[in-house]
Every structure is written in C-alpha cells, then in structure tokens.
N, C-alpha and C positions, 0 to 999 in steps of 0.2 A: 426382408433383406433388400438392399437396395438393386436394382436394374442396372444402372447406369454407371459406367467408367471415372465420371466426375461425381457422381455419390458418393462411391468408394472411397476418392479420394479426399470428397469434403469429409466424412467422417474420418478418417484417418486424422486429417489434419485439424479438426475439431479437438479431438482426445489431444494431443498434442499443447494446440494451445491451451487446452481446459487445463492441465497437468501444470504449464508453463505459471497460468493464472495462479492458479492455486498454490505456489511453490509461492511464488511473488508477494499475495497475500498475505499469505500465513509468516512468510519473512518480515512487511512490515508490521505487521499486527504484533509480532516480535518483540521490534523495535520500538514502538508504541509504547506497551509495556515497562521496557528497558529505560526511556525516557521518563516514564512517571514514576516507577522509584529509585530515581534517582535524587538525592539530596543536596547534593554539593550544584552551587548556581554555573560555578563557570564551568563544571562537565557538561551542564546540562544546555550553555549557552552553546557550546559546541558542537555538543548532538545533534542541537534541533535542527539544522540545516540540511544534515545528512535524513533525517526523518522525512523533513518538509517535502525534500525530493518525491522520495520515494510514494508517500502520498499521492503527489503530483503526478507521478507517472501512473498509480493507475487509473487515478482519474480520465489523465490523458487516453490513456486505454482502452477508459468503460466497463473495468474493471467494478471502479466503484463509481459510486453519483457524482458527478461535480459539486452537487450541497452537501455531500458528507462528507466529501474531502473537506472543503470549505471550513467545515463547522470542526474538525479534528486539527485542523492545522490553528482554526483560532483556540481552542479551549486548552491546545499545547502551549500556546505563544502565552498564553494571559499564566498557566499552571509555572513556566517557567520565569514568567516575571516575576510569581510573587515567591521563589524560592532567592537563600540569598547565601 
C-alpha cells in the first residue's frame, strides 16, 4: 500500500485515465472495424476522416505507437481507395 498522500492520489488518477484509455480504444477499434466493412466508397470517403482523427488522438496520447497509428491510417486510406 502506498505511504504517501501523492501515491494515493497517483493511483487513483492512474485507474482513471487507464478506464478513460480503454473506453477511447476500444471505441476506435470500433470504428475501425465499422470502416472496413463498409462497401459503399462515398460512405466510406466520409468516415475515414472521422476514424483518422481518432487514430490520431491516441497516438497523440501514447495510447498507441506513433508507427501503428501510422500504418492503420495508411492501410485504411489504400482499403478505401480501392473500394468504389
């Protein structure tokens, strides 16, 4: 158990944002999903922005790697170009 008044509180605020992550995650992973089977081009031109975001943010986060953002936003962009 921890000692210290800021331990306490790191942990508290840890679960917090671990919960926060995980909710975020699991929503784009989602959305992920949502975008690949999706058939029709111009829904799916529309989506990808909204996805790319989201990517992005937890990248930005540290959520996930910078390179596997990277690599999920290009293998979306190429899967959506060649739908029509």
């Amino acid at each position: 158990m921890a000692n210290h008044k800021s331990a306490l509180k790191r942990i508290r605020s840890n679960e917090s944002k671990r919960l926060t992550n995980r909710y975020q995650h699991k929503t784009t992973r989602s959305a992920i999903k949502k975008l690949r089977e999706m058939e029709s081009g111009n829904e799916a031109k529309e989506y990808l922005p909204e996805v790319v975001s989201m990517i992005d943010k937890l990248a930005k986060k540290n959520v996930i790697h910078d390179n596997k953002a990277a690599n999920l936003v290009s293998n979306l962009t190429k899967h959506v170009a060649t739908l029509n």
